[in-house]
C-alpha positions, 0 to 999 in steps of 0.5 A, spaced: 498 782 232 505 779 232 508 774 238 515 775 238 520 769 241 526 772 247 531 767 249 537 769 255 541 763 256 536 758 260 530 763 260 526 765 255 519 769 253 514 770 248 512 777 246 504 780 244 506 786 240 500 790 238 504 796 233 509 795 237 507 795 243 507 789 249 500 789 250 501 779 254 506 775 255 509 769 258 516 768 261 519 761 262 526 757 265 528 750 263 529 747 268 535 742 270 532 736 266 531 741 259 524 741 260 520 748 261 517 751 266 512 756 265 514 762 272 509 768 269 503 769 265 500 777 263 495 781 259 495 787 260 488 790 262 485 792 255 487 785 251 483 782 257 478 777 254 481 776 248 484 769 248 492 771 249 494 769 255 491 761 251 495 763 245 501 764 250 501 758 253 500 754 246 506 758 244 510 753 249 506 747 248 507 748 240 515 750 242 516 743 247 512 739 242 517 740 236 523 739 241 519 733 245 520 737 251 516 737 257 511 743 260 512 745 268 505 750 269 508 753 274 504 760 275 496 760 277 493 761 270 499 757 266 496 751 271 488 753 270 489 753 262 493 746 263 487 743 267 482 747 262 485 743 256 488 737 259 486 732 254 489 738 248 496 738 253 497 732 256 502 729 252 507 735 254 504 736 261 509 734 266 504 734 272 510 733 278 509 738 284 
């Protein structure tokens, strides 16, 4: 299983290729402050379960952290993921509205 890092200007995703198939992935945009912000988070239905969409996340946080950028967890799961490891995150957590 291999991520695999997509960017397109100010946008950008990471890929779960599994035999060279996407199976998760999670898009982000930078915001007008540089920052990240999560917009989308999927699994397909049989990687569910299996700690992807987690791994995606730290993905990000792993990018932001080496670029001291912050992380806008703008979908529901990116948000649920922040709240369940908030003491992990929370230095790269940007908790605005």
């Amino acid at each position: 299983m291999d991520i695999v890092k997509k960017t397109s200007g100010r946008t950008g995703k990471f890929i779960v290729l599994e035999d060279d198939i996407e199976v998760a992935d999670i898009a982000w945009l930078v915001n007008d402050e540089g920052n990240y912000v999560i917009d989308h988070t999927w699994v397909s239905d049989t990687m569910n379960g299996k700690g992807l969409g987690l791994k995606l996340v730290e993905a990000i946080i792993d990018m932001a952290r080496q670029e001291s950028k912050k992380v806008i967890p703008g979908c529901r799961f990116a948000q649920k993921m922040f709240e369940r490891h908030k003491d992990e995150f929370k230095d790269v957590w940007d908790k605005r509205d």
